[in-house]
N, C-alpha and C positions, 0 to 999 in steps of 0.2 A: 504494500500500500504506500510505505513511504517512498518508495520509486519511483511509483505512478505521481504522485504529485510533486517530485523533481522534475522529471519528464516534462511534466506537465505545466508545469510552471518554468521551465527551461523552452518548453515551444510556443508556453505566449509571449515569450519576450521578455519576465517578471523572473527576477532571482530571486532564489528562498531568501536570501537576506531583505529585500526589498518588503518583504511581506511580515519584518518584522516589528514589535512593540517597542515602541522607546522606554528605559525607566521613567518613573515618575522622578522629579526634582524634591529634595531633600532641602535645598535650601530656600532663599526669594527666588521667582523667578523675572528672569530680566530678557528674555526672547523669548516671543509667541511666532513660530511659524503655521503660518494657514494655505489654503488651497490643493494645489494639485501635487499633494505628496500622500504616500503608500504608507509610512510611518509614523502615529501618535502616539500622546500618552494622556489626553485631557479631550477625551471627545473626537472630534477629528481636526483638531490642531495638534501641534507638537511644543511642547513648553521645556524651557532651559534652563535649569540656576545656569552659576560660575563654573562650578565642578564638571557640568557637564559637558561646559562649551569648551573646557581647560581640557576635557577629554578628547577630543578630535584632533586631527593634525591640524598642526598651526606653524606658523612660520612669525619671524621677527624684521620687520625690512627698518632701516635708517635713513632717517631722509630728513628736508626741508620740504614743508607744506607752507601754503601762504594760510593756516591756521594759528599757527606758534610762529614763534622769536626760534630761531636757531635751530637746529639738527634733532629732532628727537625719536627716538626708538618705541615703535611701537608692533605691541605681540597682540596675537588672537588664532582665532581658529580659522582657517582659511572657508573661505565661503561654499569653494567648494566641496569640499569633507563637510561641510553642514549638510548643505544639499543631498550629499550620499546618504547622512543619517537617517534623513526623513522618507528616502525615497522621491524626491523632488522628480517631476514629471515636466513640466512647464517650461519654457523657453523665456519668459521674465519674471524678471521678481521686482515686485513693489517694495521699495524699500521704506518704512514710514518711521519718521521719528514720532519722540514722545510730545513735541508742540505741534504735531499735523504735517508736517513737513514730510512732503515724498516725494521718489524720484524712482522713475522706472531703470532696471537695470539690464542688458541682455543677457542672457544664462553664459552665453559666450564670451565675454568680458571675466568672467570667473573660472570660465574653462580654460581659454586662452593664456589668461594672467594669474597668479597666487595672489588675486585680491584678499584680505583679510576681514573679518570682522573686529577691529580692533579690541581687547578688553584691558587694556594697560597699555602704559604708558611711561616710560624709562621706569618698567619694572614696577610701577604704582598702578592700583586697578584705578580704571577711569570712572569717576563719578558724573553723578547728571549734573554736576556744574561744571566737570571740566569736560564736556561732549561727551559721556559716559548716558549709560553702562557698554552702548557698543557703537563704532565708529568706523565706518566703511574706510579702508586706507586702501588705495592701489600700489602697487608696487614701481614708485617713481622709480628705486633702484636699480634696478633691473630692466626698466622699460621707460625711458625719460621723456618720451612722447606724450607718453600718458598725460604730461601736466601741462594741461590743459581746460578752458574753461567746461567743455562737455563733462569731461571727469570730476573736477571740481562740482559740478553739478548733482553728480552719482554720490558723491560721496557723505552721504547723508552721517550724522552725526546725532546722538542720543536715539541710538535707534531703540525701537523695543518689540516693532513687529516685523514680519516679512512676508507678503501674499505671492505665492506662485502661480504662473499662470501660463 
């Protein structure tokens, strides 16, 4: 039986991981993802503390943003290891912050590039006064193009939800 729904779930197209539960969050939670994802743990969204987001692959890039004074380093989970978490299906994601503020994102911008969800900041978690709990950062490092006003744009700050679509 368990084969058959390997199989089977191997020839829709859907990985047995895809089909899995998220834990529930243990701590606040500071991301709600909604929409077209495979994986929740609060209904059919997917809800995050810190620990959980701290659990995905994540990356550090260093840079100058015309957000801050000077060079600063900033870690998270990379957006797209969020996406895998949930099963994300969708080709954009709404990016919305915690004052209404959103920006649409292409799922390819995150595939392409090790965009992050920022949650710290030279090693300090980010607060909702300092753009926190999560902070879209592109990787100027790595890709210098990127800094630009379109991106600047993406890069939504105090996020708290993410609509896939």
């Amino acid at each position: 039986m368990r084969h058959s729904l390997i199989a089977l779930a191997l020839a829709s197209g859907v990985s047995a991981a895809s089909a899995a539960e998220l834990p529930e969050p243990t701590g606040p939670v500071v991301l709600v993802v909604t929409g077209e994802i495979a994986n929740t743990n609060m209904g059919d969204e997917a809800h995050f503390d810190l620990a959980m987001l701290d659990a995905l692959a994540s990356r550090e890039t260093v840079i100058e943003t015309p957000w801050y004074e000077g060079t600063k380093a900033f870690s998270g989970p990379m957006i797209a290891a969020l996406l895998d978490a949930v099963g994300a299906e969708g080709e954009t994601l709404r990016v919305n912050a915690l004052n209404d503020y959103s920006a649409e994102i292409p799922r390819s911008d995150v595939v392409d590039y090790p965009v992050i969800l920022a949650t710290r900041i030279d090693g300090d978690t980010l607060s909702v006064r300092d753009k926190g709990p999560g902070f879209v950062i592109y990787p100027f490092d790595v890709a210098p193009d990127l800094y630009n006003e379109m991106t600047f744009g993406r890069s939504v700050w105090q996020v708290g939800s993410i609509d896939v679509f």
